[in-house]
C-alpha positions, 0 to 999 in steps of 0.5 A, spaced: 842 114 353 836 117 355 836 122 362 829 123 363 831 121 370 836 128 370 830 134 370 827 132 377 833 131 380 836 138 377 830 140 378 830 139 386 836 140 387 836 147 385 830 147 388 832 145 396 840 144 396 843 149 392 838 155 396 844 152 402 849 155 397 847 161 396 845 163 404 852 160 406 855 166 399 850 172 400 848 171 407 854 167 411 852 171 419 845 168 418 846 163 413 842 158 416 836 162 417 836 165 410 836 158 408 830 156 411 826 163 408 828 160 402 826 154 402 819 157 405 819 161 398 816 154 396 810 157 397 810 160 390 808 153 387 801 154 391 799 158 385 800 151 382 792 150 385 789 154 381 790 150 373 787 145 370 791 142 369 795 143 377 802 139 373 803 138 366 811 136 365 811 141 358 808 148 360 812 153 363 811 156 369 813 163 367 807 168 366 803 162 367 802 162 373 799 168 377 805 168 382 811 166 377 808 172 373 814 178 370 808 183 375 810 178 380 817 178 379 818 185 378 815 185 386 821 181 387 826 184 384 824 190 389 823 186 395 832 186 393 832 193 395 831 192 403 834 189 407 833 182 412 827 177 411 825 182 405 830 181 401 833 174 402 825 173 401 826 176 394 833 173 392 829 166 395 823 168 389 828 169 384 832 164 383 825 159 384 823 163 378 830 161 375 830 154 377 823 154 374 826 157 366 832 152 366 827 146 368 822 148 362 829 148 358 831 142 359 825 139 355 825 143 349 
C-alpha cells in the first residue's frame, strides 16, 4: 500500500495542530496565545526563499537552510532560558525544527 499521502498530512499536522497541544501542556494560563506565537514561528520557512531550488521534497532543511541551521537552533535553545513571548518563541522554533527532521525521515 503506498502512503505518500502520510507525510504532508503528519507533517501539517505536527506543524499547525499539534503547537495547540503543547501550549494547552506547557503554557495552560495563556494557552491560546502561546499557540498563536507558535504558529508565527512559521516564518522560519522564509529562509526557504533563498534556495534554488525554493522546495525539493528529498532535501533535508536541517543545516540547510540559513535558520534551520544547528547555529540557529542553539540561539533557540537560549531564547528557553527567558521567560514569556521569548521562550514560547524558542519552544515554538524547536519543535518546527523537530517537525522539519521527522518529516525528512519519513522519506529515507
Amino acid at each position: 500500500m503506498d502512503y505518500f499521502w502520510l507525510r504532508p498530512l503528519l507533517h501539517y499536522f505536527l506543524h499547525l495542530i499539534f503547537p495547540i497541544v503543547i501550549a494547552y501542556v506547557f503554557f495552560r494560563k495563556d494557552w491560546r496565545k502561546a499557540y498563536l506565537i507558535m504558529l508565527g514561528t512559521m516564518i522560519v520557512d522564509a529562509d526557504h526563499l533563498f534556495s534554488t531550488p525554493i522546495f525539493a521534497p528529498d532535501r533535508l532543511s536541517i543545516n540547510f537552510h540559513l535558520l534551520h541551521t544547528y547555529w540557529a537552533m542553539g540561539i533557540y535553545v537560549l531564547l528557553l532560558f527567558f521567560k514569556g513571548a521569548p521562550r514560547i518563541i524558542g519552544v515554538g522554533l524547536l519543535f518546527h525544527m523537530l517537525t522539519d527532521w521527522i518529516d525528512y525521515q519519513l522519506i529515507m
